[in-house]
ZADO-1210 file (C-alpha; in nm, 4 decimals, padded with zeros to 6 digits):
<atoms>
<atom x="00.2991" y="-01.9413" z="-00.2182" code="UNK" pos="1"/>
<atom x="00.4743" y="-01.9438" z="-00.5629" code="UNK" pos="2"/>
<atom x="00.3214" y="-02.3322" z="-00.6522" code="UNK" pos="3"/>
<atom x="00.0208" y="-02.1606" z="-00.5429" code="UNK" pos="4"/>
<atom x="00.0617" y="-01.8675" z="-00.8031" code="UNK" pos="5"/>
<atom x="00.1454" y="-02.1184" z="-01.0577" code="UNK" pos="6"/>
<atom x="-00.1843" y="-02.3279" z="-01.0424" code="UNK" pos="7"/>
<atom x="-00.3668" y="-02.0748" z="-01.0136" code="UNK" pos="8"/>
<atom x="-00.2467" y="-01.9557" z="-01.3151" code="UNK" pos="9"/>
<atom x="-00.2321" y="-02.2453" z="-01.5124" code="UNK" pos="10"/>
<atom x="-00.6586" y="-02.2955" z="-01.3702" code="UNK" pos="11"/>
<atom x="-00.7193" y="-01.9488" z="-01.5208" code="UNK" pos="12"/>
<atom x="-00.5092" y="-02.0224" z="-01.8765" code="UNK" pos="13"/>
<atom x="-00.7566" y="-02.3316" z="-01.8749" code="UNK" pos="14"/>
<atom x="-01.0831" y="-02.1498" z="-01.8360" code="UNK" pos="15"/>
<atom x="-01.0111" y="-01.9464" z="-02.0605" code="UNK" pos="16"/>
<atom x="-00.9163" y="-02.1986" z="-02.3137" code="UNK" pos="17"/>
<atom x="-01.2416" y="-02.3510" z="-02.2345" code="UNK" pos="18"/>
<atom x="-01.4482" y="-01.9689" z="-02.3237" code="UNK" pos="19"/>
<atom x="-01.2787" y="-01.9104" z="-02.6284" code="UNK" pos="20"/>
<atom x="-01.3931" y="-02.2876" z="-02.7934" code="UNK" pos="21"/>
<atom x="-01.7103" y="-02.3049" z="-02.6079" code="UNK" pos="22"/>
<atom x="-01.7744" y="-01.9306" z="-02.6735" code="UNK" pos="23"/>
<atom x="-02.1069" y="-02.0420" z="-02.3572" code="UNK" pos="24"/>
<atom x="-01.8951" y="-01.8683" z="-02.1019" code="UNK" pos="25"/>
<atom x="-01.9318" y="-01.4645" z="-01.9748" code="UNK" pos="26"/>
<atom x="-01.6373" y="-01.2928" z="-01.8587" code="UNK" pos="27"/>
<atom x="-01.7827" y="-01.2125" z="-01.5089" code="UNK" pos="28"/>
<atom x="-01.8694" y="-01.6058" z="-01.4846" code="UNK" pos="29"/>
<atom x="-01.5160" y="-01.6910" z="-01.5458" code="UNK" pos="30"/>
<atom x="-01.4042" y="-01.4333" z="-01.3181" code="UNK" pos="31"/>
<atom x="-01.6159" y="-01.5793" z="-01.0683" code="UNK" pos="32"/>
<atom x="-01.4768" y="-01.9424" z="-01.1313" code="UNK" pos="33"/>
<atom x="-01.0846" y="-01.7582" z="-01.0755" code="UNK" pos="34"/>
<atom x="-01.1910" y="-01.6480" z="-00.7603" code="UNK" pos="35"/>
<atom x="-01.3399" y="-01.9448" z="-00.6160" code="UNK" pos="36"/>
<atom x="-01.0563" y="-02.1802" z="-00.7040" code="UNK" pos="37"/>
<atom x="-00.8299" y="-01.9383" z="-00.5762" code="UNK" pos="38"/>
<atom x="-01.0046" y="-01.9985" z="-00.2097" code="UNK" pos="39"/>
<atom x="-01.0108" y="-02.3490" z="-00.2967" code="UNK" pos="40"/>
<atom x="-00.6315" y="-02.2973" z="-00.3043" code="UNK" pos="41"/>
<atom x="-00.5903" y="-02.1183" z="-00.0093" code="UNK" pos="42"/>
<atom x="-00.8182" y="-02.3017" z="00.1878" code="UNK" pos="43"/>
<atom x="-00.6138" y="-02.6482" z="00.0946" code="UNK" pos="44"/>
<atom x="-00.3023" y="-02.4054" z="00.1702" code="UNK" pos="45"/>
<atom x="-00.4092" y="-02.3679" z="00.5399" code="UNK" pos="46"/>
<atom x="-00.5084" y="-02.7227" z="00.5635" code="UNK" pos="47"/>
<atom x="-00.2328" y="-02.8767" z="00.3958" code="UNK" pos="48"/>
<atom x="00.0013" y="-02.6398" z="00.6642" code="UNK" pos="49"/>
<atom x="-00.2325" y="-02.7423" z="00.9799" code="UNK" pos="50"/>
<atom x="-00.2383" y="-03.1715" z="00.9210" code="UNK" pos="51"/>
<atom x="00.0669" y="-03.2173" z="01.0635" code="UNK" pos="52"/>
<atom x="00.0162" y="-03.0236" z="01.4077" code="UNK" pos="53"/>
<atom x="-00.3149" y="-02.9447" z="01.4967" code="UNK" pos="54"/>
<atom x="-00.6047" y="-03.1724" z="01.5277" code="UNK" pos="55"/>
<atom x="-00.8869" y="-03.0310" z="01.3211" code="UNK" pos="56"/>
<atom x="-01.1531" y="-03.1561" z="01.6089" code="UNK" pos="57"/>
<atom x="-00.8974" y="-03.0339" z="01.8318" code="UNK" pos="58"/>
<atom x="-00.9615" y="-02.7116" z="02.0988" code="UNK" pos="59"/>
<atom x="-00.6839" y="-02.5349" z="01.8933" code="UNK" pos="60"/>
<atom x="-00.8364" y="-02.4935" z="01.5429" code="UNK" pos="61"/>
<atom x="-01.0979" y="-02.1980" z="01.6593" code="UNK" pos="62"/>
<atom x="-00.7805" y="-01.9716" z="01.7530" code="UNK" pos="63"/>
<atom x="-00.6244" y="-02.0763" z="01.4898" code="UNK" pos="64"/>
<atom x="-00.7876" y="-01.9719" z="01.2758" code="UNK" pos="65"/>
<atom x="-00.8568" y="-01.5984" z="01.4374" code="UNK" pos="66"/>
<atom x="-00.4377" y="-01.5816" z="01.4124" code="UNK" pos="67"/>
<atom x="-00.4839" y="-01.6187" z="01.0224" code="UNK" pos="68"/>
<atom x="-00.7744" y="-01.3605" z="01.0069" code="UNK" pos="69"/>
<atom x="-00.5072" y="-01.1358" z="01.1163" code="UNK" pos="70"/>
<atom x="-00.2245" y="-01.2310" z="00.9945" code="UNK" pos="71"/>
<atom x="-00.2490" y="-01.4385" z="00.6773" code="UNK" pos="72"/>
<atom x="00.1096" y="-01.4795" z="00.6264" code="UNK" pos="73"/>
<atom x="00.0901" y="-01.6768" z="00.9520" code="UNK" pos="74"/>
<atom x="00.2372" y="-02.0317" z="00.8524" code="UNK" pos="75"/>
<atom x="00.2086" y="-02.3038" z="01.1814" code="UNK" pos="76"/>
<atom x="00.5068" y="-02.4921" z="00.9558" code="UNK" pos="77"/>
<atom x="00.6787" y="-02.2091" z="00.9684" code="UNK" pos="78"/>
<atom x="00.6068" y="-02.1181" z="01.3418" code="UNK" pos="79"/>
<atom x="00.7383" y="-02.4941" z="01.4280" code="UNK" pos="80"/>
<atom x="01.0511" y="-02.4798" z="01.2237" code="UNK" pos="81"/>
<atom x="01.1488" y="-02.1169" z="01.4187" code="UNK" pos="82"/>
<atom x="01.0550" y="-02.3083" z="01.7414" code="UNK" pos="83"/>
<atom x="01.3030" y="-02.5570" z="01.7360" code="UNK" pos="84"/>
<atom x="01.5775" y="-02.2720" z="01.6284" code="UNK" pos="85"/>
<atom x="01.4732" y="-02.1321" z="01.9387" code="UNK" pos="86"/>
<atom x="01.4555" y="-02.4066" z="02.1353" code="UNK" pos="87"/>
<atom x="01.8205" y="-02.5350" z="02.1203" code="UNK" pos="88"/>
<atom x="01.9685" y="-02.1637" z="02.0919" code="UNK" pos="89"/>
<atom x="01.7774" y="-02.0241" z="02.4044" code="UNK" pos="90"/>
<atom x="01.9474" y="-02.3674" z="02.5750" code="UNK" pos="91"/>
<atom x="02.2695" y="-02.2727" z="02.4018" code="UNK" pos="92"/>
<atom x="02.2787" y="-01.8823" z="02.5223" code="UNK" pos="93"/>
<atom x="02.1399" y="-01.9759" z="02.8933" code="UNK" pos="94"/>
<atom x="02.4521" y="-02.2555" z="02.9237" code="UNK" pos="95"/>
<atom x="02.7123" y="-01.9852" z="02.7802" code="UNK" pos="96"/>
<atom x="02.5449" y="-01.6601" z="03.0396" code="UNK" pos="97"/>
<atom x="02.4767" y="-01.4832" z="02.7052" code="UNK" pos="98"/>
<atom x="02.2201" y="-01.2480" z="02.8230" code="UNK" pos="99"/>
<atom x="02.2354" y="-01.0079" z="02.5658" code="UNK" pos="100"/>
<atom x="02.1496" y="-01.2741" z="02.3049" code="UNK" pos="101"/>
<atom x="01.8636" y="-01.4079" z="02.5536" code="UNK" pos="102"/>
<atom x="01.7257" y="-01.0400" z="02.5999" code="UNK" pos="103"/>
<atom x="01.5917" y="-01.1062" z="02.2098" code="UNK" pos="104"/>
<atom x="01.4406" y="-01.3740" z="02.2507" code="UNK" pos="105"/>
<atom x="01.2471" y="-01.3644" z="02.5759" code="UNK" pos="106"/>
<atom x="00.9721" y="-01.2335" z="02.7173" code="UNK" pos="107"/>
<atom x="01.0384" y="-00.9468" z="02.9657" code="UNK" pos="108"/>
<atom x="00.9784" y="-01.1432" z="03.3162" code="UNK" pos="109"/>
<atom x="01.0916" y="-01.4543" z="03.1964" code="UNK" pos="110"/>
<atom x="01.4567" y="-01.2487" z="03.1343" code="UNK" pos="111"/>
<atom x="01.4287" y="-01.1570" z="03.4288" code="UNK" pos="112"/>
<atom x="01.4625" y="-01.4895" z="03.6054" code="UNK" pos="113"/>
<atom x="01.7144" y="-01.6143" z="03.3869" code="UNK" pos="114"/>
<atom x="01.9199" y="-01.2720" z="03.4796" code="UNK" pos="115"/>
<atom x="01.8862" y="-01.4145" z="03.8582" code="UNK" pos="116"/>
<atom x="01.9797" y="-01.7403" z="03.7143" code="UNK" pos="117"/>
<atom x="02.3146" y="-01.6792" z="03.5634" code="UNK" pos="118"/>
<atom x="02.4093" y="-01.4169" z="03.8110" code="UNK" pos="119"/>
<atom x="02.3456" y="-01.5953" z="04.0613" code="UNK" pos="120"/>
<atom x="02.4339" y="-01.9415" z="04.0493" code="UNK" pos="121"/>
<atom x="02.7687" y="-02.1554" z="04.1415" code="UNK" pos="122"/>
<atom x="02.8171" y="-02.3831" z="03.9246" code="UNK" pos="123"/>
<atom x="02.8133" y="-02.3879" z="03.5355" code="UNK" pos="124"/>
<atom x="02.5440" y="-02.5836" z="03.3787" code="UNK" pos="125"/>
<atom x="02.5840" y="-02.7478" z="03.0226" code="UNK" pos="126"/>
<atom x="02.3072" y="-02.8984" z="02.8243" code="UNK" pos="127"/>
<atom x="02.3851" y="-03.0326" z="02.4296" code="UNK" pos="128"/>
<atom x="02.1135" y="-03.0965" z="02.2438" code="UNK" pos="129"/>
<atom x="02.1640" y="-03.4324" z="02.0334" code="UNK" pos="130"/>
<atom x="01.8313" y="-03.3947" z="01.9055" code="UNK" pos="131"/>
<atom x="01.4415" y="-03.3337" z="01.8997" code="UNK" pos="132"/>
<atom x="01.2447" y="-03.5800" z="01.8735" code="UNK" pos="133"/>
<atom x="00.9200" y="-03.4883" z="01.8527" code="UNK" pos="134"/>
<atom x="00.7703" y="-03.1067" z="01.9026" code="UNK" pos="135"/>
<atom x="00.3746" y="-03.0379" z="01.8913" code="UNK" pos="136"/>
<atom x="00.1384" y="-02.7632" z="01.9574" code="UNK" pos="137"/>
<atom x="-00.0417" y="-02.8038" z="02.2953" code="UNK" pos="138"/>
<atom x="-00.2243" y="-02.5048" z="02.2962" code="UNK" pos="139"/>
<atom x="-00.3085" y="-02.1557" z="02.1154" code="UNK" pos="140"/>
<atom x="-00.4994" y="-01.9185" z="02.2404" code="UNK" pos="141"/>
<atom x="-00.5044" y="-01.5676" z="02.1410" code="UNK" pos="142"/>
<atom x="-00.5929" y="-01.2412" z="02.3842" code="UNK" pos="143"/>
<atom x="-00.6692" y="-00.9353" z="02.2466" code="UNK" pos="144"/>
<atom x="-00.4061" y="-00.9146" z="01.9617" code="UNK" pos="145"/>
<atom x="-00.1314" y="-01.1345" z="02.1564" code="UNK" pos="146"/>
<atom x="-00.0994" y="-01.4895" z="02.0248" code="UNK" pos="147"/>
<atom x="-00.0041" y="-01.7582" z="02.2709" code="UNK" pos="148"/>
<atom x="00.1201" y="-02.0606" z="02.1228" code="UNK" pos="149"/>
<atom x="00.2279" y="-02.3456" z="02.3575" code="UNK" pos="150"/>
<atom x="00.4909" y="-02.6506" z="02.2184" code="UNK" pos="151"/>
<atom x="00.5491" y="-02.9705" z="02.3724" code="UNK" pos="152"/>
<atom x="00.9351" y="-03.0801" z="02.3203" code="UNK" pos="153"/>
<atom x="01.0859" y="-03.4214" z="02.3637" code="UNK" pos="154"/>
<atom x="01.4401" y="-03.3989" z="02.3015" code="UNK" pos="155"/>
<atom x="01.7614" y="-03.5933" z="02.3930" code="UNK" pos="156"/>
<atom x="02.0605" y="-03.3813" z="02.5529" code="UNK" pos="157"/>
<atom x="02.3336" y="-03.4385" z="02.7368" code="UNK" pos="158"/>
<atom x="02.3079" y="-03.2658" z="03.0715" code="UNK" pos="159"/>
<atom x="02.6422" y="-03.2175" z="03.2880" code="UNK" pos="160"/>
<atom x="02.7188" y="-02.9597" z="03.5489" code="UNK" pos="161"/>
<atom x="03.0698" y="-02.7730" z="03.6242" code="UNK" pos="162"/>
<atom x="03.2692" y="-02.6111" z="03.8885" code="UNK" pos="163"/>
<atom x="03.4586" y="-02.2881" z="03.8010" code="UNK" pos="164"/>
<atom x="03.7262" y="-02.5026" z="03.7726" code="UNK" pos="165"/>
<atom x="03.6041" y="-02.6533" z="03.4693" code="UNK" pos="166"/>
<atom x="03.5229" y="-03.0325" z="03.6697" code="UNK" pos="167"/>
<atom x="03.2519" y="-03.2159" z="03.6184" code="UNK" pos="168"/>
<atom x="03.0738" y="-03.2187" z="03.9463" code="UNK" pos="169"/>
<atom x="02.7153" y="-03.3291" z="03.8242" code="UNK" pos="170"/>
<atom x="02.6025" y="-03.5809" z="03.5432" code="UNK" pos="171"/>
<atom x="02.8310" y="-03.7041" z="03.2586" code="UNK" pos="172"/>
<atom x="02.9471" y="-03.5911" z="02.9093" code="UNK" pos="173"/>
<atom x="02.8469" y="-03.9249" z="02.7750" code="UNK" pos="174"/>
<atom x="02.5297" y="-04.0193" z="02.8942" code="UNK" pos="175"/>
<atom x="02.1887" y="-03.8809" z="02.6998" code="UNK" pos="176"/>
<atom x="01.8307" y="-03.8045" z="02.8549" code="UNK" pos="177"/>
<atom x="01.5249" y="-03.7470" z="02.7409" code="UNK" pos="178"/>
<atom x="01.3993" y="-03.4405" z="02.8580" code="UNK" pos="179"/>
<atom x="01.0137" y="-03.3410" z="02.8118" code="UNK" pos="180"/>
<atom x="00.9263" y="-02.9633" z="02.7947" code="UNK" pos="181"/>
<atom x="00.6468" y="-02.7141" z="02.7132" code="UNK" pos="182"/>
<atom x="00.7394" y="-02.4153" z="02.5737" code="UNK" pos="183"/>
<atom x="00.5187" y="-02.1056" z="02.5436" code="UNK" pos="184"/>
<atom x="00.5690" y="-01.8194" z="02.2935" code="UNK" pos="185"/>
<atom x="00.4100" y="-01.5049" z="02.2074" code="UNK" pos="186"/>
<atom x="00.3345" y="-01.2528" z="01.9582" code="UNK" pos="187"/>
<atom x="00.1585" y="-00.9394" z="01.8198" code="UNK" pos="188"/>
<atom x="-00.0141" y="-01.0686" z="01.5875" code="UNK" pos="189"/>
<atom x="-00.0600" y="-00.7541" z="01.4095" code="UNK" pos="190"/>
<atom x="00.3003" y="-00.6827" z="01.4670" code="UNK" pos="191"/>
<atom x="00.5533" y="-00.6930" z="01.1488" code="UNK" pos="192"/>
<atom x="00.7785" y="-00.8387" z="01.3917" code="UNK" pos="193"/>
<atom x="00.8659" y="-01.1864" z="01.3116" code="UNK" pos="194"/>
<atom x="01.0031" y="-01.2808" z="01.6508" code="UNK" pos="195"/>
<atom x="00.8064" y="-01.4644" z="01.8878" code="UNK" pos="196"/>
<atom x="00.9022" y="-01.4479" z="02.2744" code="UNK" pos="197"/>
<atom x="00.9286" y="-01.7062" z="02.5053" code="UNK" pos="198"/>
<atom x="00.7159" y="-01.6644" z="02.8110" code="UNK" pos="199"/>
<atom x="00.7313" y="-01.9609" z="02.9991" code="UNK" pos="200"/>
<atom x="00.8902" y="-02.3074" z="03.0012" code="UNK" pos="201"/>
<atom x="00.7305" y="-02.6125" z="03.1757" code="UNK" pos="202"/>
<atom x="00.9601" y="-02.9457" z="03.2860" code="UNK" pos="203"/>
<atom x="00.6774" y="-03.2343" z="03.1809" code="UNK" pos="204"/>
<atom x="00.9302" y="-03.5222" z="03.3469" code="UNK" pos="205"/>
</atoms>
């Protein structure tokens, strides 16, 4: 946003430059010219930010773009980069039973299960993420004011499984997969609220 300040800027220092030798020029038609290249630079902005995740022909570009209507400081670079945070600390807290840390971060019924999860189960699962390897938008959709935004993961972990004596009774500590997921998060879109929930998560193997 700053860079985008800065030309701007530097585009209106130029025009009027341009006025004060040409002397041709009104003050409303420069004004005008500001404007425009000012949603020039926005426009680029948005499309600059979209490239690298959504196809423009693509289903997701019409909800998209309703998400920005109401909430132009909606950035999908920045939604993709908070993702991934998400993605390997939701993995971290489920493995460690931290359910006050998971309470944050997910949706209401999908806390729920993962309540039953940890308090119910025997054994003692442990997944390290070594890495993502590639993460893209499936879907967005938006209903009423809550934005759904689906992401497709393909990230290598290490998946092992442990007694409560600490042994290894399932998979290895040395020995990575590749694990496919979609992810689903949502959001208020009119909500100063930066978080977005986790509703749902989908094994693609």
């Amino acid at each position: 946003m700053m860079e985008l300040v800065i030309y701007a800027l530097l585009a209106a220092f130029i025009f009027l430059r341009l006025y004060n030798s040409l002397g041709k020029s009104t003050g409303r038609s420069i004004n005008l010219s500001f404007s425009k290249l000012v949603d020039n630079l926005e426009r680029n902005k948005v499309e600059t930010n979209v490239d690298h995740y959504i196809d423009h022909a693509d289903k997701n570009m019409a909800p998209y773009k309703e998400i920005l209507k109401k909430n132009k400081d909606f950035a999908i670079a920045d939604f993709m980069q908070g993702a991934s945070m998400a993605f390997e600390m939701i993995i971290k807290y489920f493995n460690q039973g931290n359910l006050t840390q998971l309470k944050q971060l997910l949706d209401r019924n999908l806390y729920n299960s993962f309540v039953e999860k940890v308090t119910n189960r025997q054994t003692i699962n442990e997944s390290i993420i070594v890495s993502i390897i590639t993460q893209k938008i499936t879907e967005i959709k938006v209903v009423k004011n809550i934005a759904f935004i689906s992401v497709y993961f393909l990230s290598e972990q290490i998946n092992f499984s442990k007694n409560d004596q600490g042994e290894i009774i399932k998979g290895d500590t040395h020995t990575i997969n590749q694990v496919k997921d979609t992810w689903q998060f949502k959001k208020n879109i009119n909500s100063s609220d930066p978080i977005w929930l986790l509703v749902s998560i989908k094994n693609d193997a």
